[in-house]
ZAGU-433684 format. One record per atom (N, C-alpha, C): residue in three letters; x, y, z. Coordinates in steps of 0.2 Angstrom, whole numbers. Layout:
PT  res     px     py     pz
PT  ALA      X      Y      Z
...
END
This chain:
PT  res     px     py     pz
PT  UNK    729    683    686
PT  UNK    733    678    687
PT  UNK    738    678    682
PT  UNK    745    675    683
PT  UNK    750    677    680
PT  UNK    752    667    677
PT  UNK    756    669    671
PT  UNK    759    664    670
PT  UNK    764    663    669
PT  UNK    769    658    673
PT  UNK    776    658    671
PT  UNK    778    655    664
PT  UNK    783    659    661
PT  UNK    786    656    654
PT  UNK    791    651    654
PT  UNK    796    655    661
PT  UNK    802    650    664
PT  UNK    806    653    669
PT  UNK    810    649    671
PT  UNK    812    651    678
PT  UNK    821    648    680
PT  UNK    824    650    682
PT  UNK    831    649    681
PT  UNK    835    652    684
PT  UNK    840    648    687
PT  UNK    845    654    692
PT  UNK    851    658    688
PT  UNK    852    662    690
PT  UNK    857    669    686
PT  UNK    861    668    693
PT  UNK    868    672    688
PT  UNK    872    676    695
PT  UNK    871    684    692
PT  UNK    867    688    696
PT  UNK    864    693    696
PT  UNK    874    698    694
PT  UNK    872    703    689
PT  UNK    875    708    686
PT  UNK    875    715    689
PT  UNK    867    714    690
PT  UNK    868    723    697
PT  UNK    864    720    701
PT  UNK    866    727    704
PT  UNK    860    724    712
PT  UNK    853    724    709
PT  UNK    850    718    713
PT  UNK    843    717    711
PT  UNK    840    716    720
PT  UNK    832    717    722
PT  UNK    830    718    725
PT  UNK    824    710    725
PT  UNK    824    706    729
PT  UNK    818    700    730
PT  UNK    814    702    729
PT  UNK    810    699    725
PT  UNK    801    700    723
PT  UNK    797    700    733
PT  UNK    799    694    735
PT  UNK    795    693    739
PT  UNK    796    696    747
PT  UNK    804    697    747
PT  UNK    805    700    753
PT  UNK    806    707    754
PT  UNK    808    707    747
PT  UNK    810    716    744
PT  UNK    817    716    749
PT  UNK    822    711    752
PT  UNK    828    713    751
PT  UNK    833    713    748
PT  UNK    839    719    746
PT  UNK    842    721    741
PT  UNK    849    717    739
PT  UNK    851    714    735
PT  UNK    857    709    733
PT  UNK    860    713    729
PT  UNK    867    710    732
PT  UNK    871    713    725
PT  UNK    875    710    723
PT  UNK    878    713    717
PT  UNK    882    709    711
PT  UNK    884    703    710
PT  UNK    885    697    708
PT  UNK    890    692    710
PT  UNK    882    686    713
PT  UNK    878    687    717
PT  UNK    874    685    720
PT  UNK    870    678    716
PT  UNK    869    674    717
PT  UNK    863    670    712
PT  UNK    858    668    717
PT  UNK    852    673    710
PT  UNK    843    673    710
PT  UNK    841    668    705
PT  UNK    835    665    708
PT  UNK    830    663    704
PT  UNK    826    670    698
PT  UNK    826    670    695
PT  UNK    823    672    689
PT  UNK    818    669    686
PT  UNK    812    673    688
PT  UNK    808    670    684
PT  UNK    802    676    679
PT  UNK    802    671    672
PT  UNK    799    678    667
PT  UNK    791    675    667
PT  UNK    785    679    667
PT  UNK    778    676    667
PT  UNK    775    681    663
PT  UNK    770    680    662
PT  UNK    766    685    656
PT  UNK    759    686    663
PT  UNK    758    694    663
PT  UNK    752    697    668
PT  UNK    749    700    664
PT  UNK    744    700    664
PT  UNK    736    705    659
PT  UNK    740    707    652
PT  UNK    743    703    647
PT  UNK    746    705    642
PT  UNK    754    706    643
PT  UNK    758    708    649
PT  UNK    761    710    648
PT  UNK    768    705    651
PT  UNK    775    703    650
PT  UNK    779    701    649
PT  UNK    785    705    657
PT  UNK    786    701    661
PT  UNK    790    703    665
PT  UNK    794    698    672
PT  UNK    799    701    671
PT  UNK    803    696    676
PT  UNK    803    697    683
PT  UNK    805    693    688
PT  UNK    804    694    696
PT  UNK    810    690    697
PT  UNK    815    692    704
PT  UNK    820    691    705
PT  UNK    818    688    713
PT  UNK    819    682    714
PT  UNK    819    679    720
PT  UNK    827    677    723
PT  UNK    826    676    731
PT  UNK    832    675    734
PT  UNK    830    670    736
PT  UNK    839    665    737
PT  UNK    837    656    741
PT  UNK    832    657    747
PT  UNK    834    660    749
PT  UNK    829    661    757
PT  UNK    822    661    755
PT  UNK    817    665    751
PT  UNK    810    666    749
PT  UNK    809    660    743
PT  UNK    813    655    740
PT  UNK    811    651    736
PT  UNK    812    644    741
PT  UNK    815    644    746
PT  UNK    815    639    751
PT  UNK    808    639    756
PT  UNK    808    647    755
PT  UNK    800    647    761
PT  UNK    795    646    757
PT  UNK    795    649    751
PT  UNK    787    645    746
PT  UNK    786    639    745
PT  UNK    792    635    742
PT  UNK    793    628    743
PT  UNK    791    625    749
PT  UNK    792    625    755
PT  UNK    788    625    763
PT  UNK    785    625    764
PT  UNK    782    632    764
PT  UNK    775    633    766
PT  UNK    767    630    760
PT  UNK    762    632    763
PT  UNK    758    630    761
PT  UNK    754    633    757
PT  UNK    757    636    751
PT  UNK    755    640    746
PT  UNK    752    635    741
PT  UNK    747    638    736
PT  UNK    746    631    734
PT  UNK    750    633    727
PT  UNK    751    628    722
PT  UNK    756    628    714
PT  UNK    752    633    713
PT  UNK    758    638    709
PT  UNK    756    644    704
PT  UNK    753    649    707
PT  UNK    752    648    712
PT  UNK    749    656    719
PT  UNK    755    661    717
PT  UNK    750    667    713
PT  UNK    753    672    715
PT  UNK    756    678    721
PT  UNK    763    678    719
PT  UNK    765    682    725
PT  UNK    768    689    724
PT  UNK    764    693    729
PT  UNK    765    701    725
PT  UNK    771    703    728
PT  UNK    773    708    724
PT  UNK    779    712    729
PT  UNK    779    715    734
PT  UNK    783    712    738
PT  UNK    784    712    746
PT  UNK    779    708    751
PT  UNK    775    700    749
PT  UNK    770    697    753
PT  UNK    775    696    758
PT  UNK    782    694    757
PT  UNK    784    691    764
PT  UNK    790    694    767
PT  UNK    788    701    767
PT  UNK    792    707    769
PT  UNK    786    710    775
PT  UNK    780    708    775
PT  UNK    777    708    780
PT  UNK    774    702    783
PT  UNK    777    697    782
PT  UNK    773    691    785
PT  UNK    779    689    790
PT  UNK    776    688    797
PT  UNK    779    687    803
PT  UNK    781    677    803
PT  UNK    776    675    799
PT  UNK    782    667    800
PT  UNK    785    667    796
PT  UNK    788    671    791
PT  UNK    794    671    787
PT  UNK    801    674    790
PT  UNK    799    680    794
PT  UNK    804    680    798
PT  UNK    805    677    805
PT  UNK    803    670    807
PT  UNK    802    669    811
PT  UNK    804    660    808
PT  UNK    803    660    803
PT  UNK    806    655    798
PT  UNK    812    654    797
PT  UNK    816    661    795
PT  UNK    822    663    792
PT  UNK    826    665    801
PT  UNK    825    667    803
PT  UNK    830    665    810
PT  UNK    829    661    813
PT  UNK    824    653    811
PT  UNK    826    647    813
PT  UNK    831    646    807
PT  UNK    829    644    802
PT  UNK    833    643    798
PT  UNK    842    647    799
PT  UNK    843    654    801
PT  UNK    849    657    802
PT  UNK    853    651    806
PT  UNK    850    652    811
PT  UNK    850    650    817
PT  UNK    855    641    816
PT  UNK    849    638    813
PT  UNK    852    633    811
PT  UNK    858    632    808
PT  UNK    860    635    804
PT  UNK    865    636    796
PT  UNK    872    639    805
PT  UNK    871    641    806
PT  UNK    876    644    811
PT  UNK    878    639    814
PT  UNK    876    634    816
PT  UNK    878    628    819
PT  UNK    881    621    816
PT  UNK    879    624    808
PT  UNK    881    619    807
PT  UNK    889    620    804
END
């Protein structure tokens, strides 16, 4: 189990790639950042609004760890995210 130290949005300097959906961003972009401590060891994870909107939403419970790429296979995150597209388009 991992713990977060802190969490903050950056406007990202090189391309970085979503912890949780593993797609690729580039420069110019603003990520959630967040640094946590795992088995000793000290490391940061880069989120997009999209994947911080969906954990926020869904039914995760506080502090669930999430591994890299959980919703790069999960079918109601892309099924989420083109409601959500879909939405933003009309509006």
């Amino acid at each position: 189990m991992s713990t977060v130290i802190r969490s903050r949005d950056v406007k990202i300097r090189k391309p970085r790639k979503c912890v949780a959906c593993l797609r690729k961003y580039e420069p110019g972009t603003v990520m959630q950042v967040v640094t946590y401590t795992d088995a000793g060891e000290i490391a940061d994870s880069y989120w997009c609004e999209d994947c911080q909107q969906y954990y926020s939403l869904s039914d995760f419970y506080p502090g669930e760890d999430i591994n890299e790429g959980d919703f790069k296979d999960d079918p109601e995150y892309w099924e989420w995210l083109k409601t959500k597209e879909a939405i933003d388009e009309t509006d």
